[in-house]
C-alpha positions as a Markdown table, in Angstrom:
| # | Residue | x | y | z |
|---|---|---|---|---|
| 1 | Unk | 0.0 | 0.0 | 0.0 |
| 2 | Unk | 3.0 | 2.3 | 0.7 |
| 3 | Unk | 5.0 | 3.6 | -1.7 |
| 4 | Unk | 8.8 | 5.6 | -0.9 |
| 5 | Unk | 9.1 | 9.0 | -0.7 |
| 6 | Unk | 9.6 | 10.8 | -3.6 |
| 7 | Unk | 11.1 | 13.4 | -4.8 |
| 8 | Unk | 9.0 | 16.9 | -5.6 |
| 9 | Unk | 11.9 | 18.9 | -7.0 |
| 10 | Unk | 10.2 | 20.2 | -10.5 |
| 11 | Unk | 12.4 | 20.3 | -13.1 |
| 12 | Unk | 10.9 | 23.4 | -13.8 |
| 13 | Unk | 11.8 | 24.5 | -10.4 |
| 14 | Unk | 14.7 | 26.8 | -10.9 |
| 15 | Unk | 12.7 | 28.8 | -13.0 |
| 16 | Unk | 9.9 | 29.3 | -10.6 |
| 17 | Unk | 10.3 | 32.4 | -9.6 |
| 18 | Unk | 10.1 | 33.3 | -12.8 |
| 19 | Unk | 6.4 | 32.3 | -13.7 |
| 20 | Unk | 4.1 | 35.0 | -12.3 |
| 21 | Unk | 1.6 | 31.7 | -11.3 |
| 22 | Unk | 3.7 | 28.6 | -10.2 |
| 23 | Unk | 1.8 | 25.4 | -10.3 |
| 24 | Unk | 1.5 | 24.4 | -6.3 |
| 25 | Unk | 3.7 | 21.3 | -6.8 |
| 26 | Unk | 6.1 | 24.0 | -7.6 |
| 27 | Unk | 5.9 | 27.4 | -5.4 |
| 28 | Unk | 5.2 | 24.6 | -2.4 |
| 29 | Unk | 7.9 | 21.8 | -3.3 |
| 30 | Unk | 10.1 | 22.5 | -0.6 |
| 31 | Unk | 6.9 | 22.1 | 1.8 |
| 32 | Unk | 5.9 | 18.8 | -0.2 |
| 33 | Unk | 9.4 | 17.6 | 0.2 |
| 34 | Unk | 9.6 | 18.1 | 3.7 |
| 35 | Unk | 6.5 | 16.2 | 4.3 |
| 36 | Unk | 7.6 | 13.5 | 2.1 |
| 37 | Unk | 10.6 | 12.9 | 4.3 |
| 38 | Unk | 8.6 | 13.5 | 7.4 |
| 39 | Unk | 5.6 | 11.1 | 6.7 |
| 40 | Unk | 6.3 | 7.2 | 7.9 |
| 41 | Unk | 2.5 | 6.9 | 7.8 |
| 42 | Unk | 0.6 | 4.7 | 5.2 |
| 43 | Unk | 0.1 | 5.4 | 1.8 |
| 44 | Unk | -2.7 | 4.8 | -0.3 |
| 45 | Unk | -1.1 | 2.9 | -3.9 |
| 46 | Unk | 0.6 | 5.7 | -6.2 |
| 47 | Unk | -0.5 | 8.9 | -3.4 |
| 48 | Unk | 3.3 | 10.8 | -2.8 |
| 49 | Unk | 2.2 | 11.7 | 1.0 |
| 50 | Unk | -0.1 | 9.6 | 3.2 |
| 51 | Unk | -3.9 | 11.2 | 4.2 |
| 52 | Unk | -2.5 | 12.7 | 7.4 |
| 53 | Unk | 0.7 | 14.7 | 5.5 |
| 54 | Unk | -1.9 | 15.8 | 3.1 |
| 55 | Unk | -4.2 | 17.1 | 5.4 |
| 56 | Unk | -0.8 | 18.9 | 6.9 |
| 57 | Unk | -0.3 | 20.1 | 3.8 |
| 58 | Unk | -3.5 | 22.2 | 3.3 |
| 59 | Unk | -3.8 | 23.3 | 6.9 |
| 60 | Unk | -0.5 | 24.2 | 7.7 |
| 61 | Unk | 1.5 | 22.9 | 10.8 |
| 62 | Unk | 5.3 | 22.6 | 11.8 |
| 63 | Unk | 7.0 | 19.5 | 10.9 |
| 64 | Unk | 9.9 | 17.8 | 13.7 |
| 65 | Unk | 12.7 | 18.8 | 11.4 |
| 66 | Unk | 11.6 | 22.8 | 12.0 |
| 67 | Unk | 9.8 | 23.2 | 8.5 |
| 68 | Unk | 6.8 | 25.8 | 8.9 |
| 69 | Unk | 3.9 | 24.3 | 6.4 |
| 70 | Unk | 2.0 | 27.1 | 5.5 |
| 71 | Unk | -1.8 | 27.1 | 5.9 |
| 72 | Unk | -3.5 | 26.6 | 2.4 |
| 73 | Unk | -7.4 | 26.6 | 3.6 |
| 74 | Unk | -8.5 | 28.3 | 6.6 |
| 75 | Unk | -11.4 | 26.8 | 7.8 |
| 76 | Unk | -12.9 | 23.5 | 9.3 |
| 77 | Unk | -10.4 | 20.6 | 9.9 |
| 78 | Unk | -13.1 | 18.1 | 9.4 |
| 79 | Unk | -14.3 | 19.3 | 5.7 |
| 80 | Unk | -10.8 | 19.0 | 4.8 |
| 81 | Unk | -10.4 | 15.4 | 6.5 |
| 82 | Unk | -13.2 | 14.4 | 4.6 |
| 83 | Unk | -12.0 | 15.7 | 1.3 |
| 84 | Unk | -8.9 | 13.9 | 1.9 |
| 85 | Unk | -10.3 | 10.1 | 2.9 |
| 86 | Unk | -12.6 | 10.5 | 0.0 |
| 87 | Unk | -10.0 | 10.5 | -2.9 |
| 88 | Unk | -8.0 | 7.8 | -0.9 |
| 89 | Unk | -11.7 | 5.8 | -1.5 |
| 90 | Unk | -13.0 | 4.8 | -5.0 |
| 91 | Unk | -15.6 | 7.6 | -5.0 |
| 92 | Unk | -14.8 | 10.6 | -6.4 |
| 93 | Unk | -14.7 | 14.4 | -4.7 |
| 94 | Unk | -17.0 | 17.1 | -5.6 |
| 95 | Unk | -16.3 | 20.1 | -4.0 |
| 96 | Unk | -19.3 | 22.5 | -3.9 |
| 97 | Unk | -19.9 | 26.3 | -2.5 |
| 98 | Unk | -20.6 | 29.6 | -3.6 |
| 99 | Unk | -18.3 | 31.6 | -5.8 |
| 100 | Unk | -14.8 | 32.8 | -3.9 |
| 101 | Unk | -14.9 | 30.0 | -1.6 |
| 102 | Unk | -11.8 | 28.6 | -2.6 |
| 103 | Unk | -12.7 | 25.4 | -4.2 |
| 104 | Unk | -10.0 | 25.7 | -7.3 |
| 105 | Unk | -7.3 | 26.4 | -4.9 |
| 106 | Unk | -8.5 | 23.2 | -2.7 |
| 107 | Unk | -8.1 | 21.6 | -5.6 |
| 108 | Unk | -5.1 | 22.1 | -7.1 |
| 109 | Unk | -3.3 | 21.9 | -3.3 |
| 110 | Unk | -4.9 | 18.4 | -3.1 |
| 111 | Unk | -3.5 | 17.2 | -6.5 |
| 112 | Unk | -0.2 | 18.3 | -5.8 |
| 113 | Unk | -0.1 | 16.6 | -2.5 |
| 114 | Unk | -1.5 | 13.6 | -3.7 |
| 115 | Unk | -0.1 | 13.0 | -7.3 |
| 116 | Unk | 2.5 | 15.4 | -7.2 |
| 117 | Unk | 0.7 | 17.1 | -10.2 |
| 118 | Unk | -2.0 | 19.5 | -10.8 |
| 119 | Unk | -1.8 | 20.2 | -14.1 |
| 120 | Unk | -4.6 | 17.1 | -15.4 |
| 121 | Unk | -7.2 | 19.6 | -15.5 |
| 122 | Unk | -10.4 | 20.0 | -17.7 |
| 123 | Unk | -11.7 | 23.5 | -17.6 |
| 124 | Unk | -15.6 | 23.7 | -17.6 |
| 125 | Unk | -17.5 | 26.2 | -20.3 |
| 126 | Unk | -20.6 | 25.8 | -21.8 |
| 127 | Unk | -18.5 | 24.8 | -24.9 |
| 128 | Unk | -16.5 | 22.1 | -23.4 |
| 129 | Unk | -17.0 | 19.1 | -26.2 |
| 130 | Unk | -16.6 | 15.9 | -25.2 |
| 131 | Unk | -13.4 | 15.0 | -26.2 |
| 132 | Unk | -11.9 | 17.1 | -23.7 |
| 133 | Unk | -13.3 | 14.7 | -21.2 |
| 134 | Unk | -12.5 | 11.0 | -23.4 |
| 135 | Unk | -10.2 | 12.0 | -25.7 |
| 136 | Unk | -9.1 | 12.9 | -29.1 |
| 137 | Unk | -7.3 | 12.6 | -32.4 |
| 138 | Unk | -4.4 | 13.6 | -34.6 |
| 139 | Unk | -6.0 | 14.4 | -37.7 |
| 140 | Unk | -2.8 | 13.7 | -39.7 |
| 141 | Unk | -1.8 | 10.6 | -38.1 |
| 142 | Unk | -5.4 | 9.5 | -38.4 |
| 143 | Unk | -6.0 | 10.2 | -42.2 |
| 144 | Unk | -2.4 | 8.5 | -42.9 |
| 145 | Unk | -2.6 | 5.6 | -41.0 |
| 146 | Unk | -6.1 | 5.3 | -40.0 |
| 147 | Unk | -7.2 | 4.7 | -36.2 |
| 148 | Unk | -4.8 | 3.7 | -33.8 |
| 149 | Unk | -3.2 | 4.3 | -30.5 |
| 150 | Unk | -0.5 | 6.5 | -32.1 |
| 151 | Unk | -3.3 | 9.2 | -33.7 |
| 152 | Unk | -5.2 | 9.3 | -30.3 |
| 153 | Unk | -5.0 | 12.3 | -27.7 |
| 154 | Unk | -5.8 | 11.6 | -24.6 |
| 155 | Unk | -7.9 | 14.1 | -22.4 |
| 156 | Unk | -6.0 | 14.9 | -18.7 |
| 157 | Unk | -8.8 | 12.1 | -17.5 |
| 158 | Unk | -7.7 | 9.6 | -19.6 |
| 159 | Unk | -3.9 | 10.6 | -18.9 |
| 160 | Unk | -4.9 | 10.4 | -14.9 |
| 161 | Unk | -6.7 | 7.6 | -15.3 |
| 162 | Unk | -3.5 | 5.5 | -17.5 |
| 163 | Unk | -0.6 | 6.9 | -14.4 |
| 164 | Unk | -2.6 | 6.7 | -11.2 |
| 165 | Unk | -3.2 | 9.7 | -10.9 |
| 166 | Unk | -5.8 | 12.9 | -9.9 |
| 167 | Unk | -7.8 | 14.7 | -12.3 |
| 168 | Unk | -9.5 | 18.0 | -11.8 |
| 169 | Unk | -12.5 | 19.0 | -13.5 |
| 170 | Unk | -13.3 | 23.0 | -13.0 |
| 171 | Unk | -16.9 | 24.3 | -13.3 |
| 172 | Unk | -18.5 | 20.8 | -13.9 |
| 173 | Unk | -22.2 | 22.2 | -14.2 |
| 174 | Unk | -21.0 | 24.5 | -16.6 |
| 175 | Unk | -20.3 | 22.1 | -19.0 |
| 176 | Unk | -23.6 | 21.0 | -20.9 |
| 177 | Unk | -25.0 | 17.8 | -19.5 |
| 178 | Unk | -24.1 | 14.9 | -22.5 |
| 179 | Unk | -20.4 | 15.9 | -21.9 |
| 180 | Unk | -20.9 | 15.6 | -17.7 |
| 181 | Unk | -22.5 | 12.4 | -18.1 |
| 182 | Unk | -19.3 | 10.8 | -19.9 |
| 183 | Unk | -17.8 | 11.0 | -16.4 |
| 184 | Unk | -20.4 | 8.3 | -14.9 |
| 185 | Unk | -18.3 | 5.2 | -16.9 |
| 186 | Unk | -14.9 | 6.3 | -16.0 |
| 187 | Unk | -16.5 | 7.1 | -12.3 |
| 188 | Unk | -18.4 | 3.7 | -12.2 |
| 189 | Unk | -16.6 | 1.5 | -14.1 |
| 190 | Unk | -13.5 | 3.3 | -13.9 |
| 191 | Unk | -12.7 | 2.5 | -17.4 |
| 192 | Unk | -13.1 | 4.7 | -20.8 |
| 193 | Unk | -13.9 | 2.5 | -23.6 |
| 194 | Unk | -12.6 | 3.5 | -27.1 |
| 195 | Unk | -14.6 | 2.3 | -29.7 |
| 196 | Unk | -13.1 | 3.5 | -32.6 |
| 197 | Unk | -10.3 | 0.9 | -31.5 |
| 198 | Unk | -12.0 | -1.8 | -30.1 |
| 199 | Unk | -10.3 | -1.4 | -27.0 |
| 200 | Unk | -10.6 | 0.5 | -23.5 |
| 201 | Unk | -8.6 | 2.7 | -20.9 |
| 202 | Unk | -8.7 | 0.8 | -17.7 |
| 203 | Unk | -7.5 | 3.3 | -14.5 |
| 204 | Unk | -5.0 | 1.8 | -12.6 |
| 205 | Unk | -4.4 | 2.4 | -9.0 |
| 206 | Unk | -4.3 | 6.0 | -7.2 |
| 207 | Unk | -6.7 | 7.5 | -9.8 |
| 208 | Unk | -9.5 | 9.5 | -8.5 |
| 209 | Unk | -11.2 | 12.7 | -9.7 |
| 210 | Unk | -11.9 | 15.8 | -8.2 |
| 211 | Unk | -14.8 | 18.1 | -9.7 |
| 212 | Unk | -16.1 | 22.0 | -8.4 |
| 213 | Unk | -19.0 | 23.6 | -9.2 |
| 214 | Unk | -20.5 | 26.6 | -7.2 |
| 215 | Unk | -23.7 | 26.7 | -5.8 |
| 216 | Unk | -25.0 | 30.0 | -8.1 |
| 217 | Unk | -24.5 | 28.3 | -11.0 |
| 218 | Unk | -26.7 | 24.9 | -10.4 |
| 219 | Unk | -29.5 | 25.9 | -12.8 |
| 220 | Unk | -27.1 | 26.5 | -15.7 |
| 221 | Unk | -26.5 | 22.9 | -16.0 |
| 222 | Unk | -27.8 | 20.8 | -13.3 |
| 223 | Unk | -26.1 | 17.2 | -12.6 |
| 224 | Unk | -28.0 | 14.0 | -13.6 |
| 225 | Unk | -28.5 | 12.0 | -10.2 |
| 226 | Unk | -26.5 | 9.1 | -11.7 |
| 227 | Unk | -23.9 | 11.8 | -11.8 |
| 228 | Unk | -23.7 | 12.9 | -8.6 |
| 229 | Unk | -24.3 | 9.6 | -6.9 |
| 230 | Unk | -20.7 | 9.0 | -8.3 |
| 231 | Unk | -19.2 | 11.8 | -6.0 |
| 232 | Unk | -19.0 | 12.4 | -2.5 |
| 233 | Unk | -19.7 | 15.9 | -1.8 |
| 234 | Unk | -17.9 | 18.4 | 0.4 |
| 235 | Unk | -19.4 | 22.0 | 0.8 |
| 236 | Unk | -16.8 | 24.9 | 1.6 |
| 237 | Unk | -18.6 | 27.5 | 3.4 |
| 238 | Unk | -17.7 | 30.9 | 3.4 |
| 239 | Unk | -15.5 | 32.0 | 6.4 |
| 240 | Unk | -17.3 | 32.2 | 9.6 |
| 241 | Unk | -16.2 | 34.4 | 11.7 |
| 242 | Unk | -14.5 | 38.2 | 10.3 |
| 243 | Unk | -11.3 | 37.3 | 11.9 |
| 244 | Unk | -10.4 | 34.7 | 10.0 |
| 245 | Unk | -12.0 | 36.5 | 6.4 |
| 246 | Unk | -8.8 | 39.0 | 7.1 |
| 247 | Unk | -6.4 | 36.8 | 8.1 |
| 248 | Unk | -7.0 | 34.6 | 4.6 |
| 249 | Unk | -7.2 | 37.5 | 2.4 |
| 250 | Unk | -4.0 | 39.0 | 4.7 |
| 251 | Unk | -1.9 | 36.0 | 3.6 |
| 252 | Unk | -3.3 | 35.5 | 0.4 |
| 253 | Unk | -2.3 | 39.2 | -0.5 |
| 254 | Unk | 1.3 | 38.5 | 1.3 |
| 255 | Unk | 1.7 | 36.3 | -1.4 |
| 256 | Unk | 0.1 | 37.6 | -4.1 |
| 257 | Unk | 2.1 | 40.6 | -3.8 |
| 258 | Unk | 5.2 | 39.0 | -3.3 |
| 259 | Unk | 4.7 | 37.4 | -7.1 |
| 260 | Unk | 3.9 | 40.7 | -7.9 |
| 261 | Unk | 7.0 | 41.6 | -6.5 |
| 262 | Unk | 5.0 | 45.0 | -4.8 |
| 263 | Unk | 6.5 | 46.5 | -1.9 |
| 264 | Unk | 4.9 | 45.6 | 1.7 |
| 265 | Unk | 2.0 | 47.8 | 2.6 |
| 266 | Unk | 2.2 | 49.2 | 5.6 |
| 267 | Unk | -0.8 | 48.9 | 8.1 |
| 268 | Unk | -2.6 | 47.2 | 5.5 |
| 269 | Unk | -4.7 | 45.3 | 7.9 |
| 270 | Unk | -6.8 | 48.3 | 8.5 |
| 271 | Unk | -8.2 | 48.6 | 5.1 |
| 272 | Unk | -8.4 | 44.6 | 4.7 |
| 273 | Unk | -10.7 | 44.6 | 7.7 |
| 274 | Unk | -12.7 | 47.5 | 6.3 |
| 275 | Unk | -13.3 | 45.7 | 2.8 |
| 276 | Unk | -13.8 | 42.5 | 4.6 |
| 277 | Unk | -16.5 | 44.1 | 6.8 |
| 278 | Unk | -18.1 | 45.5 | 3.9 |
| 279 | Unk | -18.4 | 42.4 | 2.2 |
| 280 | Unk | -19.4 | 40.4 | 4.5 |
| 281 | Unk | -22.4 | 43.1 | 5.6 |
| 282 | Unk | -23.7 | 43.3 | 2.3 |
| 283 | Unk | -23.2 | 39.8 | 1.9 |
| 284 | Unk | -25.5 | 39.0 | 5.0 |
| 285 | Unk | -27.9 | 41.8 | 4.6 |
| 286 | Unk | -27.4 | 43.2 | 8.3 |
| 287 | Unk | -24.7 | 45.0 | 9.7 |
| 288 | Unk | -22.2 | 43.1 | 12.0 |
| 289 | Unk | -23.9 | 44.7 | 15.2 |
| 290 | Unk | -27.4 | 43.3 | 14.2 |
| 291 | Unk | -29.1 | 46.7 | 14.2 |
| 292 | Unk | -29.5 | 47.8 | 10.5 |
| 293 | Unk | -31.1 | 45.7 | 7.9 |
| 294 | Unk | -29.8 | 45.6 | 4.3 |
| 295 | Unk | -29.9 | 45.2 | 0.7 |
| 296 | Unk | -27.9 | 43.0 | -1.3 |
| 297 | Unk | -26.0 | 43.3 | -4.5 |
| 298 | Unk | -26.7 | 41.3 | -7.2 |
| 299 | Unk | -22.5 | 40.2 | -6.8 |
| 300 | Unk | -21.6 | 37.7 | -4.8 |
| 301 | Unk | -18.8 | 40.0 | -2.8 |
| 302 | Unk | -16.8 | 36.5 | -2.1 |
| 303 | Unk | -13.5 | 36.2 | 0.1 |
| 304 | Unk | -11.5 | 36.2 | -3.1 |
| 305 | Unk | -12.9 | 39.3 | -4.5 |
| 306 | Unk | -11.9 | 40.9 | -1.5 |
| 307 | Unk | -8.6 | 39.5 | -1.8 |
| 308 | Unk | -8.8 | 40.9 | -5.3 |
| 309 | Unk | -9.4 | 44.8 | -4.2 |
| 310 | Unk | -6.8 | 44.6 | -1.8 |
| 311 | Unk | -4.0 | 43.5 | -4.1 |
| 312 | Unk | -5.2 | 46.3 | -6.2 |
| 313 | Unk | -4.7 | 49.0 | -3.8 |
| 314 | Unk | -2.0 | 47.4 | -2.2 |
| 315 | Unk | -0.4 | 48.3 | -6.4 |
| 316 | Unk | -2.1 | 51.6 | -6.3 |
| 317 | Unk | -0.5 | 52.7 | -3.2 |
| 318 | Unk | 2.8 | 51.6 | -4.0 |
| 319 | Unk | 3.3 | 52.9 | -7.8 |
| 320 | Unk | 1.1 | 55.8 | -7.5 |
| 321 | Unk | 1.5 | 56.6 | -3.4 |
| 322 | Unk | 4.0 | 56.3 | -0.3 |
| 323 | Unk | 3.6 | 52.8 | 0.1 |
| 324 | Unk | 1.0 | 52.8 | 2.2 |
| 325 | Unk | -2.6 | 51.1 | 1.9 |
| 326 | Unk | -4.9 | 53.9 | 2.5 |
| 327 | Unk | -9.0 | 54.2 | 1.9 |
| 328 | Unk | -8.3 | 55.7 | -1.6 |
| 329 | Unk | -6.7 | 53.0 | -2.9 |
| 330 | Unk | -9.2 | 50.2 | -2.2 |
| 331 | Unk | -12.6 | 52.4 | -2.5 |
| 332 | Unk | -12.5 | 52.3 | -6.4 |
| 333 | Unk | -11.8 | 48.3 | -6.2 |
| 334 | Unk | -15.1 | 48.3 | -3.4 |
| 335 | Unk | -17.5 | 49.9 | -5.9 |
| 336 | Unk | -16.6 | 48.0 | -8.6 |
| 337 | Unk | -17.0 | 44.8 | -6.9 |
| 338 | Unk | -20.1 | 45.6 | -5.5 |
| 339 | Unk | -21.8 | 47.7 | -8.5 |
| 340 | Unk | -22.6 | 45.4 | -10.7 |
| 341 | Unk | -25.8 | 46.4 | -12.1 |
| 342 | Unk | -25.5 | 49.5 | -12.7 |
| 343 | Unk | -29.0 | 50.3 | -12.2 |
| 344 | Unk | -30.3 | 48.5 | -9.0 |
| 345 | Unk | -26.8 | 48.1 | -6.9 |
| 346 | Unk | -26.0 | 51.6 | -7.4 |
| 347 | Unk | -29.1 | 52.6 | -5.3 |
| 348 | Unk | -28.1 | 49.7 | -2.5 |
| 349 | Unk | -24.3 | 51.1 | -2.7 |
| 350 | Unk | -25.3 | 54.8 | -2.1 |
| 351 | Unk | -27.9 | 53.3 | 0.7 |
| 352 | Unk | -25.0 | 51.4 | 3.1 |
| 353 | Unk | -22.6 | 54.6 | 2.3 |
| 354 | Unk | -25.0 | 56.9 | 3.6 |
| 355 | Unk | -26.9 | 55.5 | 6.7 |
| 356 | Unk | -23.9 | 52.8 | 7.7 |
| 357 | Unk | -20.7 | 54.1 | 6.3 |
| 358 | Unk | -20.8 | 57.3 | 7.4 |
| 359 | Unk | -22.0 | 57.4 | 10.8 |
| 360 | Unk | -19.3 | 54.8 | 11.6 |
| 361 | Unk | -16.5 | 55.5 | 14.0 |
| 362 | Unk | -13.2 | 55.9 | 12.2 |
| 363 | Unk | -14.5 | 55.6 | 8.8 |
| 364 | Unk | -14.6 | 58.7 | 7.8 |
| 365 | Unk | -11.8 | 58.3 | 5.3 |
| 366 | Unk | -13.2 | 55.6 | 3.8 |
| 367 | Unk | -17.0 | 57.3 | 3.2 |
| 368 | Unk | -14.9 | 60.1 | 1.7 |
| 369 | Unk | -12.9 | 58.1 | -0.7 |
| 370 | Unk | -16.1 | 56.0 | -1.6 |
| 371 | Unk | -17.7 | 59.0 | -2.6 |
| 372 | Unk | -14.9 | 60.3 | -4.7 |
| 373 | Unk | -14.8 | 57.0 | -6.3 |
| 374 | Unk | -18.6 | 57.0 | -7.1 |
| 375 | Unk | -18.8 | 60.6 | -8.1 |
């Protein structure tokens, strides 16, 4: 069941400072190889850590050797667990939530842990063709020498499901329901017959699958029950508590703008907890105190759009300012993300400025620079 320790040097890896996005298996290798020589616990066949150094992995924790792992999901214990013992089962993961929740980034961290690769991935559109899902062909090979092995591409599913290894499928109920039902062989059966050939992809040991889709998006293309009945599904809830809203979109901006390579912001915690109580306000229709009831916007004012202001203020201030995050440089980011209709979130925007924003302690700065913005 074990299998040795292996390895997660990319051989891309001197050159990943250089890629403004490194794959996780490669901005996190030295983490991944740490727990590799750390972890004497079981492996599932094919998996390069065991369950436990996975979970480690994604929540973070300090290893005997001194190695900090950095926290990649802040939240529950349990839902990751789950997610974990799932894909070392033969049913596959389906990680559900609203928009911002951090499902993609689950899921990449969880195939890098587990296969050592993240990059087997099948982005859902409502144009996604089936192929993309089974496979293909190489129109050249296949008009000189007819069908064969040789002329077929194989789809990151059928590449998983041939090396043991995990597949990620992104948006699954955006992809239109023929093409999401192809999954329920390879899921069930776990094999992907190829009948142009007369033969059939059988997955070998250590493959597993891990879908998202996000809760806004479940009448766009709604998943057959034989479907789902192929998944085990872990919801991803939106942080609970404003605390720990600003400490992920603090660290996720840390290293954001370290890619970036943007100077530190000074005191930038301030205006992350201002955007994140914002968000979250709007979000939940009340203010934090319970007193004032409010509209909603028609956007979904996730964790990762806050994330997304920040890092754009936390630019403003340091190109066009001193290097410090101040109200000016997130306000613009804050309409924008929360005026989306023009129309109808305009009036709900101008509504929370006027009766909650500006009567708040301290805030004065940031009902000024939100008027500016608006103006």
């Amino acid at each position: 069941m074990t299998t040795p320790a292996t390895d997660f040097d990319s051989a891309a890896g001197a050159d990943a400072a250089a890629v403004l996005r490194p794959h996780a298996e490669d901005a996190f290798a030295h983490e991944l190889k740490a727990l590799a020589a750390a972890d004497d616990r079981p492996r599932p066949t094919r998996w390069r850590l065991s369950p436990w150094a996975v979970a480690t992995y994604l929540l973070g924790g300090t290893l005997p050797d001194g190695t900090v792992v950095t926290p990649k999901y802040v939240g529950p214990r349990r839902i990751v667990e789950v997610a974990v013992t799932t894909l070392a089962t033969d049913r596959a993961l389906l990680l559900l939530g609203v928009p911002g929740t951090a499902k993609t980034w689950v899921s990449e961290h969880l195939a890098a842990a587990v296969s050592g690769d993240s990059t087997l991935l099948v982005q859902g559109t409502a144009g996604t063709p089936e192929e993309a899902v089974r496979y293909g062909w190489n129109y050249a090979r296949l008009l000189a020498h007819g069908p064969s092995r040789e002329a077929l591409v194989p789809s990151p599913v059928m590449r998983a499901m041939a090396e043991g290894m995990t597949a990620r499928v992104e948006e699954l109920t955006r992809i239109p329901a023929d093409v999401q039902d192809t999954l329920i062989t390879i899921l069930s059966e776990k094999t992907l017959p190829i009948p142009e050939l007369g033969q059939e992809c059988q997955a070998v040991s250590g493959f597993n699958l891990i879908a998202t889709a996000n809760d806004r998006d479940r009448g766009v293309n709604d998943l057959s029950s034989a479907l789902r009945r192929r998944f085990n599904t872990v919801v991803l809830p939106l942080p609970a508590t404003p605390e720990e809203e600003v400490d992920i979109v603090s660290r996720r901006v840390d290293q954001l703008g370290r890619s970036l390579d943007l100077p530190g912001g000074t005191d930038a915690v301030d205006e992350i907890r201002r955007v994140v109580t914002v968000f979250r306000e709007l979000r939940a229709g009340v203010t934090a105190d319970g007193r004032t009831k409010l509209k909603s916007p028609s956007g979904t004012l996730s964790t990762a759009e806050a994330i997304s202001v920040v890092t754009g203020g936390l630019a403003l201030a340091a190109h066009f300012g001193d290097g410090v995050l101040r109200s000016g440089d997130v306000a613009a980011g804050v309409l924008g993300a929360v005026v989306r209709d023009p129309a109808a979130d305009r009036v709900i925007w101008q509504e929370y400025l006027e009766t909650v924003v500006r009567e708040r302690d301290g805030w004065k700065d940031f009902y000024r620079a939100c008027r500016e913005a608006g103006a």
